[in-house]
Backbone as JSON Lines, residues from 0, in Angstrom:
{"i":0,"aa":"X","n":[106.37,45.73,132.13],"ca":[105.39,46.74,132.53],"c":[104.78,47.39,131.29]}
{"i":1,"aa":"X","n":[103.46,47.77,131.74],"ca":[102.71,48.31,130.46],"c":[102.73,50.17,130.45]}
{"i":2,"aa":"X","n":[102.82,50.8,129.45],"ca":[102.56,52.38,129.49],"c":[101.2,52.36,130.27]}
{"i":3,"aa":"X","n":[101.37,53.74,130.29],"ca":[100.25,54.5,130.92],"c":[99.31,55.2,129.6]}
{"i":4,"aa":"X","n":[98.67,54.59,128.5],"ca":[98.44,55.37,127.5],"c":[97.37,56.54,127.93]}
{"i":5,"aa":"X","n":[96.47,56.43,128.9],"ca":[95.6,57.76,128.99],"c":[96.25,59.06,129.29]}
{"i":6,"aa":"X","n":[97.59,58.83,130.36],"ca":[98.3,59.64,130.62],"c":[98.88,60.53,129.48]}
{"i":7,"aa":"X","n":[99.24,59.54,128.44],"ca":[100.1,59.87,127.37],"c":[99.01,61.25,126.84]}
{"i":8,"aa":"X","n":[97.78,60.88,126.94],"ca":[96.96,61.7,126.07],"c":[96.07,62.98,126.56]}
{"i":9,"aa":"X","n":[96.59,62.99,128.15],"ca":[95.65,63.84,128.72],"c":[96.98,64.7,129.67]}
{"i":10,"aa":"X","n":[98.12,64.2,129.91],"ca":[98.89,64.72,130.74],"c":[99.12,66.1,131.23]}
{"i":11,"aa":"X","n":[99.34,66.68,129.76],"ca":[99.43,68.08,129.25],"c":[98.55,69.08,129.95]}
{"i":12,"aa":"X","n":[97.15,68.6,130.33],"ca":[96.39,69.21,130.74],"c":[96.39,69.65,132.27]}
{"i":13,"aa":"X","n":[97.13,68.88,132.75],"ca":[97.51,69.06,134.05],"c":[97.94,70.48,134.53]}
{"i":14,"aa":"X","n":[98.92,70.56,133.57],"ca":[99.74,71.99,133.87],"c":[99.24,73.23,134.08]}
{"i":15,"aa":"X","n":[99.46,74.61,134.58],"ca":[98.33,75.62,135.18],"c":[98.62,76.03,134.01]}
{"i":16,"aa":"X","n":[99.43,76.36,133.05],"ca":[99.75,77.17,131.76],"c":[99.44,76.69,130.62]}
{"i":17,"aa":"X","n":[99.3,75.49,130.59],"ca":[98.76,74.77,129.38],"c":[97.87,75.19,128.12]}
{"i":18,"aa":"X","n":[97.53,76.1,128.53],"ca":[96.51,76.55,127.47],"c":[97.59,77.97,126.8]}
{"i":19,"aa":"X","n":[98.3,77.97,127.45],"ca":[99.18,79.3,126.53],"c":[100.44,78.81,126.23]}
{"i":20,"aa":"X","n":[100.69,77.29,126.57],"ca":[102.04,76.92,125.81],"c":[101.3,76.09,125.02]}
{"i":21,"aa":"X","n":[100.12,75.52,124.7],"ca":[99.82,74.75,123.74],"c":[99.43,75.92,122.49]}
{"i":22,"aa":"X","n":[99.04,76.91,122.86],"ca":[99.1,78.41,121.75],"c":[100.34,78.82,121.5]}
{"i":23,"aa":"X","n":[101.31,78.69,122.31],"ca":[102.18,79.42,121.56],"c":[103.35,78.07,120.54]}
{"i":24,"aa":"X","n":[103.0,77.06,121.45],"ca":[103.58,76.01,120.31],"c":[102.84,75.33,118.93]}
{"i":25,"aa":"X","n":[101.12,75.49,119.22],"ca":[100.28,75.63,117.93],"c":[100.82,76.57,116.69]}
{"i":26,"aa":"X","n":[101.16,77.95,117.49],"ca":[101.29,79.13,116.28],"c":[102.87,78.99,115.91]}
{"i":27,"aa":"X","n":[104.04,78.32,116.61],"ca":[104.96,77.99,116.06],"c":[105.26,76.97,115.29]}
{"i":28,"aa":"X","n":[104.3,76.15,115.46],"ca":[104.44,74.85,114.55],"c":[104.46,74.85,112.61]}
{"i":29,"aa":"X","n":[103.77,76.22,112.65],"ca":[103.14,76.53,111.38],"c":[103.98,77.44,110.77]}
{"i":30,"aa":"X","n":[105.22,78.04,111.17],"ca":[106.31,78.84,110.99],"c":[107.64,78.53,110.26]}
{"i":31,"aa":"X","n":[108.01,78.21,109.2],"ca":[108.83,77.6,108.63],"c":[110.15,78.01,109.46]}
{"i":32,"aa":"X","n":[111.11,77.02,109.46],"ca":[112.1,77.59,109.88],"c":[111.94,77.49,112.21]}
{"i":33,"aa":"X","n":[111.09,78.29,112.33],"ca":[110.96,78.95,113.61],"c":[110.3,77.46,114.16]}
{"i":34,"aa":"X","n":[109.76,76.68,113.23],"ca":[109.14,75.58,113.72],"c":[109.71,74.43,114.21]}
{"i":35,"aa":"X","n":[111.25,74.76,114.27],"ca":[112.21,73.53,114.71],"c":[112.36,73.29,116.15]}
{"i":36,"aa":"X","n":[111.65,74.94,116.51],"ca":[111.6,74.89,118.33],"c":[110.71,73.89,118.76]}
{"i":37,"aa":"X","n":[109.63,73.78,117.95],"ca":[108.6,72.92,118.33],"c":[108.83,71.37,118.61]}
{"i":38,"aa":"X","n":[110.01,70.92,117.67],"ca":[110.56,69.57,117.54],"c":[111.71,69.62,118.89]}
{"i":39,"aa":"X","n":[112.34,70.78,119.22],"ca":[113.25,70.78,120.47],"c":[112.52,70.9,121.65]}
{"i":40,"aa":"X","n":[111.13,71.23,121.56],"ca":[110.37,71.38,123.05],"c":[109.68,70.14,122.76]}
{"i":41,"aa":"X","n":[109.3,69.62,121.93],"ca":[108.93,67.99,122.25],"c":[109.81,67.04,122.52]}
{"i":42,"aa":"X","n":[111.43,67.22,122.23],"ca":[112.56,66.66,122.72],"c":[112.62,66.77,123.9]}
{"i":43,"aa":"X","n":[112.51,67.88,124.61],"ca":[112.37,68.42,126.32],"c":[111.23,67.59,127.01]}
{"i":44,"aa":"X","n":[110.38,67.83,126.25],"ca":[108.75,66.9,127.11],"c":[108.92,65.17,127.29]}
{"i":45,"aa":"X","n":[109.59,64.76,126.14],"ca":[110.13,63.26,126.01],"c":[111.18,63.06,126.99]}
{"i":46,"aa":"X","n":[112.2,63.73,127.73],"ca":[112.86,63.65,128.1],"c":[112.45,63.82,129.79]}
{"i":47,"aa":"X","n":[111.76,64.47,130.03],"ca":[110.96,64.88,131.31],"c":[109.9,63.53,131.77]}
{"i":48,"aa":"X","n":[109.39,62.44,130.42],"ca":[108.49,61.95,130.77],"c":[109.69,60.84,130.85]}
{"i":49,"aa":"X","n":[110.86,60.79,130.16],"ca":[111.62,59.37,130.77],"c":[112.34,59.45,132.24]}
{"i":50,"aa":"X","n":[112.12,60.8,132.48],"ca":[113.04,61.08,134.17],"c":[111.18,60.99,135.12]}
{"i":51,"aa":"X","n":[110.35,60.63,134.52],"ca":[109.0,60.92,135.18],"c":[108.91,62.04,135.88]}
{"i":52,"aa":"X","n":[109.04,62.95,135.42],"ca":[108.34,64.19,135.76],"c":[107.57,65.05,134.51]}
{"i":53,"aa":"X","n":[106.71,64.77,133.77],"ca":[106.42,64.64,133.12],"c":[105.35,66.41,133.15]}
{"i":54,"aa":"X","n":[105.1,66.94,134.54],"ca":[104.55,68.21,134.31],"c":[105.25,68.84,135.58]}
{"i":55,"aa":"X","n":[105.69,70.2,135.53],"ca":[104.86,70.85,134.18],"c":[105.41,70.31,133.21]}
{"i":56,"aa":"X","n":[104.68,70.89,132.14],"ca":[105.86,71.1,130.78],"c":[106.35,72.12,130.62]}
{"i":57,"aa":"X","n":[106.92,71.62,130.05],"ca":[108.61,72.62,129.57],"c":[108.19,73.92,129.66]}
{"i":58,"aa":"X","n":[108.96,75.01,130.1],"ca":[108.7,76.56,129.43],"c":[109.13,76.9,128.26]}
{"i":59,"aa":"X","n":[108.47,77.79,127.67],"ca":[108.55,78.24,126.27],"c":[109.73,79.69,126.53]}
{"i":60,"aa":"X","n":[111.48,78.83,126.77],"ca":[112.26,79.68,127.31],"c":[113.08,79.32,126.27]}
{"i":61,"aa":"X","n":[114.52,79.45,126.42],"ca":[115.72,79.16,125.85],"c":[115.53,78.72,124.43]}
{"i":62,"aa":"X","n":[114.97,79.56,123.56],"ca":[114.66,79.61,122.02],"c":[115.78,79.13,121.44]}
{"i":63,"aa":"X","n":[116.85,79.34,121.82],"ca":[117.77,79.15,120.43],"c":[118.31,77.62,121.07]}
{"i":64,"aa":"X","n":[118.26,77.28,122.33],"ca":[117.95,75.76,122.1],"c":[117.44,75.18,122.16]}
{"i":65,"aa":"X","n":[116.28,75.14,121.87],"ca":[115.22,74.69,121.06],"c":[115.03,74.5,119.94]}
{"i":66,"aa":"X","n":[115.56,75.55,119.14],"ca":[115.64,75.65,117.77],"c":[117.0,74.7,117.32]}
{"i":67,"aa":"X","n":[118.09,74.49,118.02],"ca":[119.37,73.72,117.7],"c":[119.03,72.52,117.75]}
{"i":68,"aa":"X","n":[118.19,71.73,119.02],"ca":[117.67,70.36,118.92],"c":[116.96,69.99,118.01]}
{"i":69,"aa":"X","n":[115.88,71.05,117.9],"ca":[114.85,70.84,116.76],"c":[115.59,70.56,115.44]}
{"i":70,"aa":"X","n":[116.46,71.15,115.16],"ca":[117.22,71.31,114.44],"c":[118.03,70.17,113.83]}
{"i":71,"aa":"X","n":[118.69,69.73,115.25],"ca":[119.6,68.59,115.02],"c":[118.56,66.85,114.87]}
{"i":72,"aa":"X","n":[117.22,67.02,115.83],"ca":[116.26,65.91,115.21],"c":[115.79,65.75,113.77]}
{"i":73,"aa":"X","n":[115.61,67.08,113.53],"ca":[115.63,66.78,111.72],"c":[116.93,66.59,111.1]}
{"i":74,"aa":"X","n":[117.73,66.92,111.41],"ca":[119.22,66.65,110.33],"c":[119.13,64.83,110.77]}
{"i":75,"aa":"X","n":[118.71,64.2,111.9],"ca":[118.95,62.96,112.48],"c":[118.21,62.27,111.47]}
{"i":76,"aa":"X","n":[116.94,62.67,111.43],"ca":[115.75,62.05,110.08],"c":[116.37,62.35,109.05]}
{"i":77,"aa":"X","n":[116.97,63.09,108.48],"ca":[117.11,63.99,106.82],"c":[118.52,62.31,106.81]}
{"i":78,"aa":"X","n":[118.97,62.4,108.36],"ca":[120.3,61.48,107.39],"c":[119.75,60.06,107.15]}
{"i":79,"aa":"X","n":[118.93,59.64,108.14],"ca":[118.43,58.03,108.03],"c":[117.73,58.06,106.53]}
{"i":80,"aa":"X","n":[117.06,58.95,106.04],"ca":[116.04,59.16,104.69],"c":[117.48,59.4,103.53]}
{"i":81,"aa":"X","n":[118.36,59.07,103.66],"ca":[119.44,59.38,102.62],"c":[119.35,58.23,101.8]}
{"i":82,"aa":"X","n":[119.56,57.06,101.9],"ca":[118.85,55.86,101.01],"c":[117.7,55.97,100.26]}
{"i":83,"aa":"X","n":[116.84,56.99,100.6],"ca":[115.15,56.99,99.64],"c":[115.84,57.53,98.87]}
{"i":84,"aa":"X","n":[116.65,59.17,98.93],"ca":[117.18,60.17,98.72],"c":[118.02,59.61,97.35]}
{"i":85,"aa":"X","n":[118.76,59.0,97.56],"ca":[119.84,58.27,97.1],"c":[119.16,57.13,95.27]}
{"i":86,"aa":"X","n":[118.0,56.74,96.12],"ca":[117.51,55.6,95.31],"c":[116.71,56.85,93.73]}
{"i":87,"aa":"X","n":[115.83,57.88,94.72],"ca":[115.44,58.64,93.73],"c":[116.21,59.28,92.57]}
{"i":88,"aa":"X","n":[117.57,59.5,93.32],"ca":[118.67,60.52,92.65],"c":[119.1,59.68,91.13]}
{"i":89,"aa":"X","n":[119.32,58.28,91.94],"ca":[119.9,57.57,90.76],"c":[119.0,57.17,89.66]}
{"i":90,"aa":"X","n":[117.57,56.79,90.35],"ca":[116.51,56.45,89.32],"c":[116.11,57.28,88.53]}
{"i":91,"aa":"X","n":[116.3,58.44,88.71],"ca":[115.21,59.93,87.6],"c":[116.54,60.32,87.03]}
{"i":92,"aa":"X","n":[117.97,60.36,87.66],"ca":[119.03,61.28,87.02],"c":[119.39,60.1,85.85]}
{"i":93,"aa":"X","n":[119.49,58.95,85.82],"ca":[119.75,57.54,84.64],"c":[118.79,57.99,83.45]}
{"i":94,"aa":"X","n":[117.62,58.78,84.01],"ca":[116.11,58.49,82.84],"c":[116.82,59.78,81.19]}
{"i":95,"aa":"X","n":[117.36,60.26,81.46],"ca":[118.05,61.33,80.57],"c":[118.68,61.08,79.65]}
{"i":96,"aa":"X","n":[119.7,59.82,80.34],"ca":[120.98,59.0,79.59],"c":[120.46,58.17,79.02]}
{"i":97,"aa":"X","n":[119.25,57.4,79.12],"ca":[119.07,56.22,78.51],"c":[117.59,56.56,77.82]}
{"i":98,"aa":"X","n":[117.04,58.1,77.46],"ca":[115.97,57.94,76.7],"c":[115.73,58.08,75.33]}
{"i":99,"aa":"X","n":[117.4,57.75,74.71],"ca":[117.36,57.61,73.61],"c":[117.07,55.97,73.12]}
{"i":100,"aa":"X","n":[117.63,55.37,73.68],"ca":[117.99,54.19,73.48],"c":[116.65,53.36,74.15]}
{"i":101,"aa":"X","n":[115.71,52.7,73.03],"ca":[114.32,52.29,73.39],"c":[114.65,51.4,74.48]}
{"i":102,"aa":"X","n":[115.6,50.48,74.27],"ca":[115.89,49.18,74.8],"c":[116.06,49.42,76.63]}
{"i":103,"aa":"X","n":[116.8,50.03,76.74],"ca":[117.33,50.76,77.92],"c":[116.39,51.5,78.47]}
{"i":104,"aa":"X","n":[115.45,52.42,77.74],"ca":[114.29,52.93,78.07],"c":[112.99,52.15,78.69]}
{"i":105,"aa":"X","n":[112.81,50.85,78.24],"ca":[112.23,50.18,78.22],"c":[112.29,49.51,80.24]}
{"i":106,"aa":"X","n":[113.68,49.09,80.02],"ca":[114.55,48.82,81.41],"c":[114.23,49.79,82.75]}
{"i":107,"aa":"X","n":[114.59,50.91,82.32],"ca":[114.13,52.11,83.47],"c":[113.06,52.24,83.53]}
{"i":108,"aa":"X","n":[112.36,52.08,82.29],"ca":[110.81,52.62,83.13],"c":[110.45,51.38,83.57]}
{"i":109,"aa":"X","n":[110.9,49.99,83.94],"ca":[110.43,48.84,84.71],"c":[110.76,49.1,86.33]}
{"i":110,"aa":"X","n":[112.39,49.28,86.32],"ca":[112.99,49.97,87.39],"c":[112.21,50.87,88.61]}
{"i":111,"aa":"X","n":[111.9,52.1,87.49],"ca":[111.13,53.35,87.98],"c":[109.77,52.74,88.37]}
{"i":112,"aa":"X","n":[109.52,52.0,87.84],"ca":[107.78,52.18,88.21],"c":[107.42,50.74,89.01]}
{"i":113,"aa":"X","n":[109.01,49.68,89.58],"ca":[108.72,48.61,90.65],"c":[109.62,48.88,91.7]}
{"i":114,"aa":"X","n":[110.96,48.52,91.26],"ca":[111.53,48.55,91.79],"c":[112.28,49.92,92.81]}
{"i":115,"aa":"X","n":[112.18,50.57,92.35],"ca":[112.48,51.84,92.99],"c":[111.21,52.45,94.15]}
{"i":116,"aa":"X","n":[109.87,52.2,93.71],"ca":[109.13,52.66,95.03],"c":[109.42,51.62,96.06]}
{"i":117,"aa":"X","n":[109.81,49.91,95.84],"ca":[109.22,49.31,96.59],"c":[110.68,49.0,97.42]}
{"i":118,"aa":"X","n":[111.9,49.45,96.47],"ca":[113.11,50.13,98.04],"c":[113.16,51.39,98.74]}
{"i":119,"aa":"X","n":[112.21,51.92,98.33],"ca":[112.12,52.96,98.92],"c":[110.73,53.3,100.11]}
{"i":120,"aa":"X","n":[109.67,52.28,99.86],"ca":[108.52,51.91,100.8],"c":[109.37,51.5,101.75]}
{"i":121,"aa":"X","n":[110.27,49.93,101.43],"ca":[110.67,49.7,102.58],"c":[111.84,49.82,103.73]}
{"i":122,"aa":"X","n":[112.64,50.86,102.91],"ca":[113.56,51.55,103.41],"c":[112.36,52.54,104.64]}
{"i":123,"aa":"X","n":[111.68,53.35,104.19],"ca":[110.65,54.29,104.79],"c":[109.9,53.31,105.77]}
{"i":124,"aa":"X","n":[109.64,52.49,106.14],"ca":[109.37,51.61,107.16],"c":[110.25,51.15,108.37]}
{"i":125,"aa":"X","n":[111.7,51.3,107.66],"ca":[112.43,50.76,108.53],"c":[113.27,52.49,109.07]}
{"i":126,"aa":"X","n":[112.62,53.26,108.47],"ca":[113.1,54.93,109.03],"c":[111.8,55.1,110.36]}
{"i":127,"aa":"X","n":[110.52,54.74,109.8],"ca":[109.26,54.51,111.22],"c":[110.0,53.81,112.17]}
{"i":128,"aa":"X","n":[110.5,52.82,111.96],"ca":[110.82,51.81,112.88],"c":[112.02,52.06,113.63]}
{"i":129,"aa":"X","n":[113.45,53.06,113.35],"ca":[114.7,53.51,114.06],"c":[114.01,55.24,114.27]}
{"i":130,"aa":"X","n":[113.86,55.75,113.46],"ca":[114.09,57.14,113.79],"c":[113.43,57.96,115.65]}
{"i":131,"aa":"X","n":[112.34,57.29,115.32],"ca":[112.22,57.48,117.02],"c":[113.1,56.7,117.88]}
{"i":132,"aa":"X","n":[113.65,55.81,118.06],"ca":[114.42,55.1,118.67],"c":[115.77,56.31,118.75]}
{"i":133,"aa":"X","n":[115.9,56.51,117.8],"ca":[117.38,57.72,117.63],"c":[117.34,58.82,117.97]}
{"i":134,"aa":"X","n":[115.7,59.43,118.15],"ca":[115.21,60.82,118.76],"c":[115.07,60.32,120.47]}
{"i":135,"aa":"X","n":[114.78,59.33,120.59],"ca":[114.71,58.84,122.41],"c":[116.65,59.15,122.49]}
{"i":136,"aa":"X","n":[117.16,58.71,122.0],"ca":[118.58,58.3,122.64],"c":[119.16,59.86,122.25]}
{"i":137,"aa":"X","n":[118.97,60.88,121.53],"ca":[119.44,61.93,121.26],"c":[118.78,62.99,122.53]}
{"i":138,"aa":"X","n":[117.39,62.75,122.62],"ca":[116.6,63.38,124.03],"c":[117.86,63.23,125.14]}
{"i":139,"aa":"X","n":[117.9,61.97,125.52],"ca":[118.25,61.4,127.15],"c":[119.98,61.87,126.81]}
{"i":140,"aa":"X","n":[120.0,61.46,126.1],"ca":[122.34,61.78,126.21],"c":[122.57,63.16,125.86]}
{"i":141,"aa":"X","n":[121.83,63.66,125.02],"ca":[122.13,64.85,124.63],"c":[123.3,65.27,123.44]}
{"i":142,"aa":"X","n":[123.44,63.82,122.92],"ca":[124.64,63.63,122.16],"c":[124.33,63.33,120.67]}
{"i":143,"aa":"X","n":[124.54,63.94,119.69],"ca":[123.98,63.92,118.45],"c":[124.84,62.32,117.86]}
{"i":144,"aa":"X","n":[125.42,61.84,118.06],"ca":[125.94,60.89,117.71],"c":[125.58,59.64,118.16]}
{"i":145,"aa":"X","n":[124.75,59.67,119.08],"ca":[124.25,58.76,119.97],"c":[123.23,58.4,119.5]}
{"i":146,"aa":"X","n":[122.92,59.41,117.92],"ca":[121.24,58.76,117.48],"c":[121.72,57.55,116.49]}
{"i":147,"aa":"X","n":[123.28,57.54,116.37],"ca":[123.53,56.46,115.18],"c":[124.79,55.13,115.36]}
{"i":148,"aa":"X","n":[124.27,55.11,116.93],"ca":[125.15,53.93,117.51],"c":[123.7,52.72,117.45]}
{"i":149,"aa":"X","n":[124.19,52.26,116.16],"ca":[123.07,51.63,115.85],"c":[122.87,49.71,116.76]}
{"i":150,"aa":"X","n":[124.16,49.6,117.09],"ca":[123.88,48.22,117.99],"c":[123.13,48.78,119.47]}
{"i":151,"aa":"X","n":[123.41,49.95,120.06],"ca":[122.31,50.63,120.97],"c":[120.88,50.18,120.67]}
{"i":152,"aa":"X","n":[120.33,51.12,119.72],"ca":[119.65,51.4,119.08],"c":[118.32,49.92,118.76]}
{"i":153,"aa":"X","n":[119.25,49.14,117.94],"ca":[118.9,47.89,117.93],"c":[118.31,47.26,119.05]}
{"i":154,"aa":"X","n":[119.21,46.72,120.16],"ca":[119.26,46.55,121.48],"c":[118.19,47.24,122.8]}
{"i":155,"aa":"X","n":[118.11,48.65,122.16],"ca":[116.89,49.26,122.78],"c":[115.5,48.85,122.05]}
{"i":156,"aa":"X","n":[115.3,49.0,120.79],"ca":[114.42,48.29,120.05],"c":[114.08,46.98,120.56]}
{"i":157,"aa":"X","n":[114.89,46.1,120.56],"ca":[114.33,44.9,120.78],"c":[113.86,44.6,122.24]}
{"i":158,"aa":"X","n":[114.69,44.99,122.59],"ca":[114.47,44.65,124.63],"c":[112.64,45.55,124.8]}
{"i":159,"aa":"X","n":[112.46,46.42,124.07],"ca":[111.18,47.13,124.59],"c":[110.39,46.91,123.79]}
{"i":160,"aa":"X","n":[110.25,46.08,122.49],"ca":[109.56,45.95,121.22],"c":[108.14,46.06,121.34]}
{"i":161,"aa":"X","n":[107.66,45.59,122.75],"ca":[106.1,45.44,123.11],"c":[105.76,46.69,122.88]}
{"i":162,"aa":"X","n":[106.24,47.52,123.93],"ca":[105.98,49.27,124.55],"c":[106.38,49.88,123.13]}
{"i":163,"aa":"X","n":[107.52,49.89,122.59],"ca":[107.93,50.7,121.55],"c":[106.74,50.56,120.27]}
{"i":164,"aa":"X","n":[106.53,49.08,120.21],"ca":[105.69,49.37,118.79],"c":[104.14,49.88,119.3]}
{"i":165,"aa":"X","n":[103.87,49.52,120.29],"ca":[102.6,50.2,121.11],"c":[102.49,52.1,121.11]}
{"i":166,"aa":"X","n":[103.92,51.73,121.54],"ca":[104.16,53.9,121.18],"c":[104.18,54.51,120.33]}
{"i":167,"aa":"X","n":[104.56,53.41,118.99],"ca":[104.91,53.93,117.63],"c":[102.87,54.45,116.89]}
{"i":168,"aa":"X","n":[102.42,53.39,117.62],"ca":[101.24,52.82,116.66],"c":[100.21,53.72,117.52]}
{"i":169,"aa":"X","n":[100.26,54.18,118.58],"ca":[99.3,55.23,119.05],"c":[99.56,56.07,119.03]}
{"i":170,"aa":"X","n":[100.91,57.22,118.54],"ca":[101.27,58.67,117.71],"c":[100.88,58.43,116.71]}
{"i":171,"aa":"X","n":[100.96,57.43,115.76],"ca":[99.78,57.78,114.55],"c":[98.56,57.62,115.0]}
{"i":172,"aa":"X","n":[98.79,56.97,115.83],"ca":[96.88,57.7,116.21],"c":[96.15,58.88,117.06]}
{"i":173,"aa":"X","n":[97.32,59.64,117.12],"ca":[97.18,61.46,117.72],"c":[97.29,61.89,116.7]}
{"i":174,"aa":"X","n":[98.44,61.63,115.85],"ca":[98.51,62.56,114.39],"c":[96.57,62.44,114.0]}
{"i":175,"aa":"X","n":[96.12,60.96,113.9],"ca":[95.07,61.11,112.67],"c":[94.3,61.67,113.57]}
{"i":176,"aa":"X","n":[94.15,61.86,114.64],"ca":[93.16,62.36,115.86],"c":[93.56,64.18,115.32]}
{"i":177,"aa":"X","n":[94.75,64.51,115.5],"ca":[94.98,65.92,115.6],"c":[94.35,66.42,113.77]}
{"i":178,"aa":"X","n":[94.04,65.24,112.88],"ca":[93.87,65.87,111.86],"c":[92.49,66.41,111.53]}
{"i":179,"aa":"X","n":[91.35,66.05,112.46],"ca":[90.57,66.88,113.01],"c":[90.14,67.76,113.75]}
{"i":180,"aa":"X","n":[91.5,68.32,113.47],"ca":[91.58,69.78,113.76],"c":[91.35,71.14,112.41]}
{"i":181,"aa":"X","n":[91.06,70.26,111.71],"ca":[90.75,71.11,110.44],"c":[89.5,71.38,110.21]}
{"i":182,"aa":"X","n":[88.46,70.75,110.91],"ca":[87.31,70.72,111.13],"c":[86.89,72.2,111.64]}
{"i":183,"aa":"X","n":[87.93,73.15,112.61],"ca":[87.44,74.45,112.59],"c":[88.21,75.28,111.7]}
{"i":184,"aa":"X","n":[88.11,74.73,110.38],"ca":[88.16,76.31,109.88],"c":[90.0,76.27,109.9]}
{"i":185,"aa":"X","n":[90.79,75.0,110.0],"ca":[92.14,74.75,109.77],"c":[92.7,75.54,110.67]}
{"i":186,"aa":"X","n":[91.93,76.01,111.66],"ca":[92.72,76.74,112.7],"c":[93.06,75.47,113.91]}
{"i":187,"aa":"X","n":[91.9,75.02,114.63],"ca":[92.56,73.89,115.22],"c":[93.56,72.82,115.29]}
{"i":188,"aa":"X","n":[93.74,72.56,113.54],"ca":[94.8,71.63,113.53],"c":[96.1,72.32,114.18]}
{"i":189,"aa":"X","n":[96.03,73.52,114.43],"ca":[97.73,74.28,114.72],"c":[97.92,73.81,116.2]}
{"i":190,"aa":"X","n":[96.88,73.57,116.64],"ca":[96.46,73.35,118.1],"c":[96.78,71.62,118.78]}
{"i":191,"aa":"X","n":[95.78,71.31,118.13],"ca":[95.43,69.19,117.94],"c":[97.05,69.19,117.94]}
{"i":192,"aa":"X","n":[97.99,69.72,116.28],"ca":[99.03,69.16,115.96],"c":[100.35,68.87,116.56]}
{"i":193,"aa":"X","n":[100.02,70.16,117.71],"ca":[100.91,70.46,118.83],"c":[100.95,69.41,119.6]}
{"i":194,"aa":"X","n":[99.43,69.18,120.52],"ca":[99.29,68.44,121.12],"c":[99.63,66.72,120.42]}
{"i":195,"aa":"X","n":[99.58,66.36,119.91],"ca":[99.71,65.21,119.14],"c":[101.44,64.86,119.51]}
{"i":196,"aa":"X","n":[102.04,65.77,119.21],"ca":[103.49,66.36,119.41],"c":[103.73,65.37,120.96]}
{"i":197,"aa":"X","n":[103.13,65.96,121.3],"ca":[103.28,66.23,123.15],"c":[102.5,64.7,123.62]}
{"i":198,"aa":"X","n":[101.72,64.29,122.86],"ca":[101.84,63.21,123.35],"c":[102.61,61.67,123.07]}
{"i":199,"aa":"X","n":[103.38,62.16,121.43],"ca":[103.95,61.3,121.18],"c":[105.32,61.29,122.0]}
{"i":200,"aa":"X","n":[105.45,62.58,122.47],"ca":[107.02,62.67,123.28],"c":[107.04,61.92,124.53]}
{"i":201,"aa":"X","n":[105.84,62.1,125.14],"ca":[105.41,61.25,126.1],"c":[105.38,59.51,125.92]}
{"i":202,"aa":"X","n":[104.85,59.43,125.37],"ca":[104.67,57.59,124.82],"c":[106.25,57.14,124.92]}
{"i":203,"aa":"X","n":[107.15,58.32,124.22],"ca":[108.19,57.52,124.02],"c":[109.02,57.7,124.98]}
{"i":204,"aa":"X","n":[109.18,59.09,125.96],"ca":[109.58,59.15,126.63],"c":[109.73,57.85,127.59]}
{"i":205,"aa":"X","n":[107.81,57.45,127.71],"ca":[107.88,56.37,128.73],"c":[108.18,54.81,128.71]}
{"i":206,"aa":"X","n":[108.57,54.67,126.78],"ca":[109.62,53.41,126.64],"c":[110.87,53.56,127.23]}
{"i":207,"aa":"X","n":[111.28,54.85,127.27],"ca":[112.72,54.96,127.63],"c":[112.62,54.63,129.2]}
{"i":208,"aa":"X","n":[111.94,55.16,130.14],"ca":[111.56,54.99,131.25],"c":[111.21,53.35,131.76]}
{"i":209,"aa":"X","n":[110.1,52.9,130.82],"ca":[110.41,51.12,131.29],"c":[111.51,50.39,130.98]}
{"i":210,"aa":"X","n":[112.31,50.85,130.42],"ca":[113.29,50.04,129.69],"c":[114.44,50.14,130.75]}
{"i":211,"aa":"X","n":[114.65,51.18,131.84],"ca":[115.13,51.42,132.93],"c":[114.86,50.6,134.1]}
{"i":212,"aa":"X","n":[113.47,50.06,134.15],"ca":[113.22,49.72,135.2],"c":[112.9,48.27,134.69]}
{"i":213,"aa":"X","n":[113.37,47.68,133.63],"ca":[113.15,46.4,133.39],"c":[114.76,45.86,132.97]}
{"i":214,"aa":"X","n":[115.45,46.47,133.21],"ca":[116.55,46.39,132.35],"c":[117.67,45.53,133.73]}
């Protein structure tokens, strides 16, 4: 079965409140810190669109869990990005020890300037390619550990690969959509960026949802 992509992009609008939870999650998005609710109420909306009930959306209630999911989806990303993390640490912290020594100098800056972006490009490809997969399975179980049972993970990936890379590849195309939102005056993007949010939760929500009914 195929998504519903118009849905994905207009759903939101449905709701009678919509216009004051897309404001109040616009003006939180932009809040350091306070902005993790925003990542736990798009966890809620993803999760609503894999049980298909997809509106309303969520209320802008139970803050502090919101802020804990939000919370725990970024610690989920911060750990898969530990390999870029890792590659940088070793490549710039070596450049100190060895810039006396031309020879060795010579070595790192080959390192630094091939090899190190291009494990770290494709490490960052293959974080596009799981990390939503690990935010779907952290949504639906509710289990922070559940984002790194990686034969799951895998297994969900592959069985839905059509829908999933279809979902992956039209949230970047809300992000670049929501980035004309800067067009008024950088106030809209707070708005677009939200929404962009809300529809990527949706897309993926509704891999999780075919993957149920094909499974």
């Amino acid at each position: 079965m195929t998504l519903d992509i118009g849905r994905s992009f207009t759903y939101m609008f449905e709701d009678e409140s919509w216009i004051m939870k897309i404001v109040i999650g616009g003006i939180l998005l932009f809040i350091p810190i306070v902005n993790f609710m925003v990542m736990g109420y798009m966890l809620e909306a993803l999760k609503r669109s894999a049980d298909g009930m997809d509106i309303p959306l969520p209320e802008w209630d139970d803050f502090g869990a919101k802020l804990l999911t939000g919370l725990m989806a970024f610690v989920i990303a911060l750990i898969y990005a530990i390999p870029v993390l890792l590659v940088a640490c070793c490549t710039f912290g070596l450049l100190p020890l060895v810039a006396q020594n031309e020879t060795l100098m010579d070595m790192a800056g080959v390192i630094t300037a091939f090899c190190a972006p291009c494990l770290s490009a494709l490490w960052l490809i293959v974080m596009v390619l799981i990390v939503p997969a690990a935010w779907i399975r952290y949504a639906v179980t509710g289990q922070f550990m559940s984002a790194f049972q990686f034969g799951e993970l895998f297994g969900f990936i592959s069985a839905n690969v059509a829908n999933y890379i279809v979902a992956l590849i039209l949230a970047g195309v809300a992000g670049f959509v929501a980035g004309f939102g800067t067009i008024a005056c950088f106030v809209g993007v707070f708005f677009t960026g939200f929404w962009a949010l809300l529809v990527m939760g949706h897309l993926f929500g509704q891999v999780q949802r075919e993957s149920l009914t094909t499974a």
